[in-house]
C-alpha positions in Angstrom: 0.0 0.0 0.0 1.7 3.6 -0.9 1.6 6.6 1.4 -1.9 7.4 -0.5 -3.4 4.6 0.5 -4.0 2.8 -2.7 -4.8 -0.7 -3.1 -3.0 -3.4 -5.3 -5.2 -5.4 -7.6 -3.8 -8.6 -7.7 -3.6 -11.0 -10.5 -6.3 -13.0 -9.4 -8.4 -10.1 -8.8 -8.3 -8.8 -12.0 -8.9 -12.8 -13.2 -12.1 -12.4 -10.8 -13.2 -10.0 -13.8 -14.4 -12.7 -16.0 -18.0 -12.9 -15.1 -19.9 -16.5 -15.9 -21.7 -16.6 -18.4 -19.9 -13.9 -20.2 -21.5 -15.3 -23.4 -25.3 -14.1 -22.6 -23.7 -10.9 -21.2 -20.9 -8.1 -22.4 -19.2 -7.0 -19.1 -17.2 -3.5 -19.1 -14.2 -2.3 -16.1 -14.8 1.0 -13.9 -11.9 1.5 -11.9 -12.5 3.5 -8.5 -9.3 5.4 -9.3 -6.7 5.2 -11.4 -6.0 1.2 -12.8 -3.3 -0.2 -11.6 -0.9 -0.2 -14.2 -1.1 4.2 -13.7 -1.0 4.4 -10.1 3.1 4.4 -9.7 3.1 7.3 -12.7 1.4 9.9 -10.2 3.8 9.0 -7.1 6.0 11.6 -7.4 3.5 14.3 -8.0 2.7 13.7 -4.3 -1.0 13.8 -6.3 -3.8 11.2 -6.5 -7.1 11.3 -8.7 -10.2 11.1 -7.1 -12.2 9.9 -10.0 -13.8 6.4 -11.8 -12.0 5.1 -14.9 -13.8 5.9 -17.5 -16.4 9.0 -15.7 -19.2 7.3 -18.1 -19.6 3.7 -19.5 -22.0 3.1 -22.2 -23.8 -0.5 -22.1 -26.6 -2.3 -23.7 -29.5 -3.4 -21.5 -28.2 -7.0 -19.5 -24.9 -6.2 -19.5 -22.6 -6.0 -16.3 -20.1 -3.4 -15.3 -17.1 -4.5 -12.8 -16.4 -1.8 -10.7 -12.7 -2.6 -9.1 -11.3 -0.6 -5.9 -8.2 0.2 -7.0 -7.6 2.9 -4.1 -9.9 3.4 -0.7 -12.7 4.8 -2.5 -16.4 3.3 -2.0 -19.7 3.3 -4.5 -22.8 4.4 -3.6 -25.5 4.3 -6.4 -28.8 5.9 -4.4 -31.1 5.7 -7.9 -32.8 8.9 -6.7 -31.0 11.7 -4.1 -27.7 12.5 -2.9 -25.1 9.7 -1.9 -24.8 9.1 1.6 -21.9 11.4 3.7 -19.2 10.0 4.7 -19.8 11.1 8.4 -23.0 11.5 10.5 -24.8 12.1 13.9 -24.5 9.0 15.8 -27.4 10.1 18.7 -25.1 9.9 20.9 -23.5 13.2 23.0 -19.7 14.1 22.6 -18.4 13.7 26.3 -14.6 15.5 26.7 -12.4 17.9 28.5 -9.2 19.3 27.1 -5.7 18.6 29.3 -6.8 21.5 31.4 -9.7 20.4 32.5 -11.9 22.4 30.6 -15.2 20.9 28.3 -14.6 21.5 24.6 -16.8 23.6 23.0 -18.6 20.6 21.2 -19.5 18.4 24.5 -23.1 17.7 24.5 -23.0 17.9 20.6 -23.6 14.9 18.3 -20.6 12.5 17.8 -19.9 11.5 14.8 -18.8 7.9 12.8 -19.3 6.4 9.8 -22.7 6.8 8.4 -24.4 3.3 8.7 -24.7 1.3 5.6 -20.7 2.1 4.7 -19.6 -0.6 7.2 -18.8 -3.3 6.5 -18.0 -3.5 3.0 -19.7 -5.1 0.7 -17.4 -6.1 -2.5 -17.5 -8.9 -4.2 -21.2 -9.7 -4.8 -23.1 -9.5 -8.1 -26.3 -7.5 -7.7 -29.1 -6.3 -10.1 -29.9 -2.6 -10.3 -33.6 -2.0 -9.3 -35.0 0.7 -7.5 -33.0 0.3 -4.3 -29.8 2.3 -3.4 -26.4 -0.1 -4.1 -24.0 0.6 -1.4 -20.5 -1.0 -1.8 -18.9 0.4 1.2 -16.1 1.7 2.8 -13.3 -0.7 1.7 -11.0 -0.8 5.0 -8.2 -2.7 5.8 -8.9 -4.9 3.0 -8.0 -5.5 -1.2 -12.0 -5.9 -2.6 -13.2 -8.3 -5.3 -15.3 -6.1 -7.9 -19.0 -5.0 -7.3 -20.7 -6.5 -10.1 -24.1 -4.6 -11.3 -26.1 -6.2 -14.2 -28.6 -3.7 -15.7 -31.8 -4.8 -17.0 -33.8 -1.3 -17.7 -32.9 1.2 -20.3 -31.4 5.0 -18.8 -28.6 6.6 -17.2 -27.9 5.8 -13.7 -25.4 8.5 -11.8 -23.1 6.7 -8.8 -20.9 8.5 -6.4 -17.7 8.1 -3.6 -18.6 8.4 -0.7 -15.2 9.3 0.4 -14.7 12.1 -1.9 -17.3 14.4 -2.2 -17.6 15.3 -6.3 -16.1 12.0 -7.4 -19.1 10.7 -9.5 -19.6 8.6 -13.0 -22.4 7.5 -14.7 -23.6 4.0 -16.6 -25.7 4.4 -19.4 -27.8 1.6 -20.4 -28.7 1.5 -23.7 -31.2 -0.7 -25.8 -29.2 -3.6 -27.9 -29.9 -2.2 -31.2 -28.3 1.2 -30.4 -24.3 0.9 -30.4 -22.0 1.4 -27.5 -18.3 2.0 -27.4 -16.2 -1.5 -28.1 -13.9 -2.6 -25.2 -11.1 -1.4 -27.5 -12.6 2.5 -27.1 -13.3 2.6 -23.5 -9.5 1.6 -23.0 -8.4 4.3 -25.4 -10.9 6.6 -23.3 -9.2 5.3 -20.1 -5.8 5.8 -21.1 -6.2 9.7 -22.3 -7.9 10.3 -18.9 -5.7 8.6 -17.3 -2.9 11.3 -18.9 -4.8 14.3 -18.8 -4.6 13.7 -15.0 -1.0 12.9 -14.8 -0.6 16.5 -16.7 -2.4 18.4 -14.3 -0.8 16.7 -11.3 2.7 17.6 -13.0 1.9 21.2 -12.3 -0.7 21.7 -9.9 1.7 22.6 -6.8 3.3 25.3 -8.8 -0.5 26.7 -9.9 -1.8 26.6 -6.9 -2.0 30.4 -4.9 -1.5 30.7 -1.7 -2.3 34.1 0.3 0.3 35.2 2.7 0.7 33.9 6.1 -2.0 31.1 5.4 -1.7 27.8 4.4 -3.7 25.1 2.2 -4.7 22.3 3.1 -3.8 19.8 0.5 -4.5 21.6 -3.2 -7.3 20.3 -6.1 -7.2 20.8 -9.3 -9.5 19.4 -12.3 -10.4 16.1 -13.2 -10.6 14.9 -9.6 -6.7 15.4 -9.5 -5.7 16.1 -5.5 -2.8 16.9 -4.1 -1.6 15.5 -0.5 0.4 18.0 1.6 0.5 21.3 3.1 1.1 24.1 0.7 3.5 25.9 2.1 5.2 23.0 3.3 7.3 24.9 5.5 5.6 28.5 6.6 8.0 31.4 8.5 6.1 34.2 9.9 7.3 36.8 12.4 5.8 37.0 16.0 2.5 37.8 16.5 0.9 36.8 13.1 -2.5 34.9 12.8 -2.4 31.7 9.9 -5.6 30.9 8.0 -5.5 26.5 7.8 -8.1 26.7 4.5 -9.8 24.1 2.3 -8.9 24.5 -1.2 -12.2 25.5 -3.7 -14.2 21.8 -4.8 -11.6 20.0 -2.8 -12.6 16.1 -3.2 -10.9 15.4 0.4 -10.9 15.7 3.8 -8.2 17.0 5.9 -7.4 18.3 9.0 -4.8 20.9 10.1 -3.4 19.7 13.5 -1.2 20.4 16.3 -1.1 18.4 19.4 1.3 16.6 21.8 2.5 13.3 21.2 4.0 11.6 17.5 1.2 10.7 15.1 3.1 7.0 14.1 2.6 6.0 17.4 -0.8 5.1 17.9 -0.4 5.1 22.1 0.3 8.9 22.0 -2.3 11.4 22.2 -2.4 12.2 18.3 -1.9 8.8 17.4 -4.7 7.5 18.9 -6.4 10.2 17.6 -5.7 9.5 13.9 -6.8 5.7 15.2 -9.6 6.8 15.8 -10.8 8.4 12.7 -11.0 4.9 11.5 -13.0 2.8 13.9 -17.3 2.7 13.4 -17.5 6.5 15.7 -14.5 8.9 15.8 -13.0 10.5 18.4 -15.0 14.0 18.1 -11.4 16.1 19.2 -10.4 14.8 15.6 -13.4 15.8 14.0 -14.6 18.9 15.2 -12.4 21.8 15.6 -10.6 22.2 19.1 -12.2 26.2 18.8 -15.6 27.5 18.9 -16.7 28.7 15.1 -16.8 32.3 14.7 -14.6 32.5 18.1 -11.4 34.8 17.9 -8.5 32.8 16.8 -6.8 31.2 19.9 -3.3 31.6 20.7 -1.1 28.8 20.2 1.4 28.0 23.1 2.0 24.9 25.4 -1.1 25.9 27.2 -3.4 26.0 24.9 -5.8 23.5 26.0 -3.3 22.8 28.5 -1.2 20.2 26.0 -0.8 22.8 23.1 -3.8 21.1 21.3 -5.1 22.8 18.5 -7.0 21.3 15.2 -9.0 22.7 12.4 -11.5 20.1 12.4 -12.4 18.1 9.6 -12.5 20.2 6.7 -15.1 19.9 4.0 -18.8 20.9 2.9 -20.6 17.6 2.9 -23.4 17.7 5.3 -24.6 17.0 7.9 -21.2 17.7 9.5 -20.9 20.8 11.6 -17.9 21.4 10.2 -16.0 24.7 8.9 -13.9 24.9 5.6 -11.2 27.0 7.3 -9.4 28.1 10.8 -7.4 31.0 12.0 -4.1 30.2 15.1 -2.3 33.4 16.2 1.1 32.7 16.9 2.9 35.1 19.2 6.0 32.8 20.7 9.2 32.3 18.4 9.9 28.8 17.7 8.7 25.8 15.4 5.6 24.2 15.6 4.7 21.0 13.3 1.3 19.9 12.3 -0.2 17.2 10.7 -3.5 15.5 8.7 -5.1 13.5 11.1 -6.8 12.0 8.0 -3.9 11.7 5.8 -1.0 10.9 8.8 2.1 11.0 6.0 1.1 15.0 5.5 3.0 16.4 7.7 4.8 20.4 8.1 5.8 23.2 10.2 5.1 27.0 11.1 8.0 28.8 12.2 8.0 32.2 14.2 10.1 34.6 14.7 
């Protein structure tokens, strides 16, 4: 698995391709990310693509498509409506105090986990589309056979990521006397997405602005092309100034902009075992929620602050129902270096340094 957490297909997964019966039904590939073959090509871009391989499929009616996890995305195919957030209200009540002593601002708010129905997966089954939602799942801590869909009825039907808010593609289903694309095409399709991508991950660092004395969190460009890290990397500001931690505009992410006590590899410290947390069923709410009330004067950053030198930008997106903010302010008034990390992403990792 690489640092951007993509899976590797296997041969015998891609064998797992070859449906039964292939002879009363055509079967067409949508890969949930880049295919495999492409993934090392993005690696030193520091850039992944949140997108399906190809965006749209054309079929004829009784066909199948395969759609293969090549990276930790999930499908979520709700017929009507929006696809289900990643994140949502658990009914029960956030419960914590900071190292001080003090309740958070968000005890007695809603915790938050994995909206039900995303775990556990649910790869490797064949299912028909009717009118009921098709929800693959969140594939965790595991390398997924295909979903397989077979489509009886004529029309277009529009499936999303649940991970990665924007990342959609669409199957149209066509009658068997109206032609479709031969596998031959959709490869060819595949393969000039696949390097319009890799040219806008070439250069999206470089075209990506950032405002003085703030930082973004983790840069998008088109095509579902995301970068992973913290542009600037490395940010000096003199004494005194306030950083804005920002989401960048249509993001397909989620990060988090955090500084806290402990190393994030080790999973026993305190921002370890809150990057743990963000994957179990219901997340530790200090990782999801920002550590300051919204709309509250930024907070001063110092060993104090929340008596451990805690401070975190929440989870940053715009996918309700999360509570959640798409930027945060820290003032930092004493000299010295302070690093930070992605809860979400733990290998995105930088520094502020005062003077």
């Amino acid at each position: 698995m690489s640092k951007l957490t993509r899976y590797t297909i296997s041969a015998v997964a891609l064998a797992a391709l070859a449906l039964p019966g292939a002879a009363q039904a055509a079967a067409r590939t949508v890969y949930m990310g880049p295919p495999p073959a492409s993934q090392k090509s993005f690696d030193p871009t520091g850039s992944d693509v949140n997108a399906f391989f190809p965006t749209t499929v054309s079929i004829h009616k009784g066909d199948v498509v395969s759609f293969v996890a090549a990276g930790l995305h999930s499908l979520d195919m709700p017929g009507s409506g929006r696809p289900l957030p990643l994140f949502s209200p658990t009914g029960n009540k956030a419960d914590f105090t900071d190292a001080a002593g003090v309740p958070f601002w968000f005890s007695g708010q809603d915790e938050l986990g994995f909206t039900r129905g995303l775990l556990p997966p649910k790869f490797g089954r064949t299912v028909r589309k009717g009118s009921t939602r098709i929800l693959s799942g969140v594939p965790f801590g595991i390398t997924p056979k295909p979903l397989k869909i077979r489509f009886a009825k004529a029309g277009n039907y529009r499936y999303y990521c649940n991970l990665h808010p924007g990342m959609d593609g669409t199957v149209k289903v066509r009658a068997k006397t109206r032609p479709v694309p031969s596998a031959k095409a959709v490869a060819a399709t595949v393969k000039r997405q696949v390097a319009s991508a890799l040219k806008i991950a070439k250069t999206l660092v470089q075209n990506t602005a950032v405002p003085a004395n703030s930082v973004s969190v983790g840069a998008e460009g088109a095509e579902g092309v995301s970068y992973f890290g913290f542009l600037p990397e490395n940010l000096t500001v003199p004494a005194g100034s306030t950083v804005r931690f920002f989401m960048p505009a249509r993001s397909t992410e989620e990060h988090t902009a955090t500084f806290g006590p402990g190393n994030v590899d080790d999973k026993t410290s305190f921002m370890g075992a809150l990057a743990a947390s963000l994957e179990q069923p219901v997340a530790d709410a200090r990782g999801l929620y920002p550590s300051e009330l919204p709309g509250s004067p930024p907070a001063a950053m110092s060993p104090a602050l929340h008596g451990d030198g805690f401070w975190n930008s929440g989870a940053l997106d715009d996918v309700p129902p999360s509570p959640l903010p798409l930027s945060g302010e820290l003032r930092f008034d004493e000299p010295g270096t302070y690093p930070y990390v992605c809860l979400i992403h733990v290998f995105m990792k930088a520094t502020i340094t005062v003077q």
